[in-house]
C-alpha positions as CSV (number, residue, x, y, z in Angstrom):
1,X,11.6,-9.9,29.6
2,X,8.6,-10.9,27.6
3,X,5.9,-9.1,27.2
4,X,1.9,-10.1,25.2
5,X,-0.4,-7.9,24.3
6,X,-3.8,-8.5,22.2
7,X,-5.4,-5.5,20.4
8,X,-8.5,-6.1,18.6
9,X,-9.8,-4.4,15.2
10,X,-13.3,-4.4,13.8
11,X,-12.6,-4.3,9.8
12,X,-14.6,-3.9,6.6
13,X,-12.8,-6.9,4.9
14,X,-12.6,-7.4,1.3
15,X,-8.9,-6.0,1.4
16,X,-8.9,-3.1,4.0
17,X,-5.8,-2.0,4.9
18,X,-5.2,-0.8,8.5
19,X,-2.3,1.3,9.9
20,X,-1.6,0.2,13.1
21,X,1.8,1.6,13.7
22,X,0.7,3.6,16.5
23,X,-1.2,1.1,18.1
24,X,2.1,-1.0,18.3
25,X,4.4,1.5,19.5
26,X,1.6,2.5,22.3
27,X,2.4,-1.2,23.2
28,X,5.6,-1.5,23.1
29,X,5.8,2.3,25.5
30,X,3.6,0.5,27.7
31,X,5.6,-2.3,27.9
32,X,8.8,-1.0,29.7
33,X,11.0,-3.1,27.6
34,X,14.0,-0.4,25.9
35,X,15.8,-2.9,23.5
36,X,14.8,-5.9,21.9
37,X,12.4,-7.4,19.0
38,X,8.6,-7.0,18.7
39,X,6.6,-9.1,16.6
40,X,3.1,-8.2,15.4
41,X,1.6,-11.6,14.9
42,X,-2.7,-11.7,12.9
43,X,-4.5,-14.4,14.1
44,X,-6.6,-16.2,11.1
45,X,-5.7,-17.2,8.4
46,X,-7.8,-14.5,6.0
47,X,-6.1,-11.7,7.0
48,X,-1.8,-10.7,7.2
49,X,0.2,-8.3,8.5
50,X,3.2,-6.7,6.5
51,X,5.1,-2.8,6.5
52,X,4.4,-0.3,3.2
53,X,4.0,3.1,3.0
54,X,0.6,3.7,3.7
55,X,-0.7,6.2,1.7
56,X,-4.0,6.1,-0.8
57,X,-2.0,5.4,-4.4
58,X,0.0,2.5,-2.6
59,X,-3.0,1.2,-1.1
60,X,-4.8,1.2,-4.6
61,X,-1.6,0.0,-5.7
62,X,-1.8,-3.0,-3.5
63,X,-5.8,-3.8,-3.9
64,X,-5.2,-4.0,-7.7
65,X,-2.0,-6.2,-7.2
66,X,-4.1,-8.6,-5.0
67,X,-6.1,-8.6,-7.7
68,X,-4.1,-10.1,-10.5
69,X,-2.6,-12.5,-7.8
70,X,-5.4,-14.1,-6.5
71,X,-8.8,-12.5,-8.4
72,X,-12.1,-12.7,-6.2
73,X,-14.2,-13.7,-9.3
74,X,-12.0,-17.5,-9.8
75,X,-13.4,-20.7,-8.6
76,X,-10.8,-21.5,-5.6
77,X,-10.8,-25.8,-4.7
78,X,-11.2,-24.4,-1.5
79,X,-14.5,-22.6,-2.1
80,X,-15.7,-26.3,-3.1
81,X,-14.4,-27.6,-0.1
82,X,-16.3,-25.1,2.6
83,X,-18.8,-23.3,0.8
84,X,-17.7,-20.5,1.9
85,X,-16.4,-18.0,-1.8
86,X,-13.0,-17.3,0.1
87,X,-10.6,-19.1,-1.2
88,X,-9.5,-15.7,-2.8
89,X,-8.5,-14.3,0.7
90,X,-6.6,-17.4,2.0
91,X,-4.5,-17.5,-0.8
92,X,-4.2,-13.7,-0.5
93,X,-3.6,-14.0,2.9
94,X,-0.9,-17.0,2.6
95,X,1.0,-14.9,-0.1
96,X,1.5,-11.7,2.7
97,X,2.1,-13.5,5.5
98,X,0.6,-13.7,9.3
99,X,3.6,-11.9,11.1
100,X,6.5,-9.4,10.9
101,X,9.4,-8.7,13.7
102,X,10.8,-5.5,14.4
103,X,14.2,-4.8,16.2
104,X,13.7,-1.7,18.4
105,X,16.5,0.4,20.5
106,X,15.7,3.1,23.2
107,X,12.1,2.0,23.0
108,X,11.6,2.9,19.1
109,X,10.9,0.6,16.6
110,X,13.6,0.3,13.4
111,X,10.5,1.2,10.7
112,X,11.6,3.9,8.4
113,X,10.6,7.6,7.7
114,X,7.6,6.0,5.9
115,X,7.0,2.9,6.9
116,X,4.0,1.5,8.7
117,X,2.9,-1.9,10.1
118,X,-0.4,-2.8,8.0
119,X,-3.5,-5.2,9.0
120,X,-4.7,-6.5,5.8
121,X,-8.2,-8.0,6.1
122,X,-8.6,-10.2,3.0
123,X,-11.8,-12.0,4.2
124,X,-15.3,-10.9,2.0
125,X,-16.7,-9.5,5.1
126,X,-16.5,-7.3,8.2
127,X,-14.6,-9.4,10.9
128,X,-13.2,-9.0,14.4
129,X,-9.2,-9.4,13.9
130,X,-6.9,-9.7,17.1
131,X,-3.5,-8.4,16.9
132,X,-0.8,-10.3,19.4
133,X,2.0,-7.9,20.0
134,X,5.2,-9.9,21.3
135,X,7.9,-8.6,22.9
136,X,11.1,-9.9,24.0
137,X,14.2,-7.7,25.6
138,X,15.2,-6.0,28.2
């Protein structure tokens, strides 16, 4: 069986990190499906999706890493190219990732004791970001 589902998020860009573990697992209960893999897929290519503990000194943690990695306040080639100052957030976004898959059994996803499934909104301003839950299983 194969199941899609879109959720949609309204963020606050500039690096907001969302939990969205329970929104996931309310998908995947919904779904009917008891065994299989789930991906969690971001569509644009400004924000990512990954797992961490999330909790405020990791998410301060993170910002400050994104920081050093790919720093707001550096000219980006791609900035020249669209005129549009977010070359930061692509590259951010690039590094992270668009997608991660889960294996689940009995309906429950394989994520540790404290580890959630994190939208991360790299873009410099508020945006609507959709979510594609995929399952596959039976």
């Amino acid at each position: 069986m194969v199941v899609n589902k879109s959720l949609v998020f309204s963020t606050r860009g500039n690096g907001q990190l969302i939990d969205v573990t329970a929104h996931v697992n309310g998908v995947l209960a919904d779904s009917g499906v008891h065994n299989g893999i789930l991906t969690v897929f971001v569509v644009g290519s400004t924000a990512a999706v990954t797992t961490l503990e999330y909790e405020p000194g990791l998410i301060k943690d993170m910002a400050e890493l994104y920081d050093k990695l790919a720093p707001q306040n550096k000219r980006y080639a791609h900035d020249e190219t669209w005129g549009d100052a977010n070359g930061f957030s692509h590259v951010r976004a690039a590094l992270q990732g668009p997608s991660l898959t889960i294996p689940f059994e009995n309906s429950k996803l394989y994520l540790g004791t404290w580890q959630q499934i994190v939208l991360a909104d790299f873009d410099h301003r508020p945006r609507s970001r959709t979510i594609v839950v995929n399952i596959i299983g039976e």
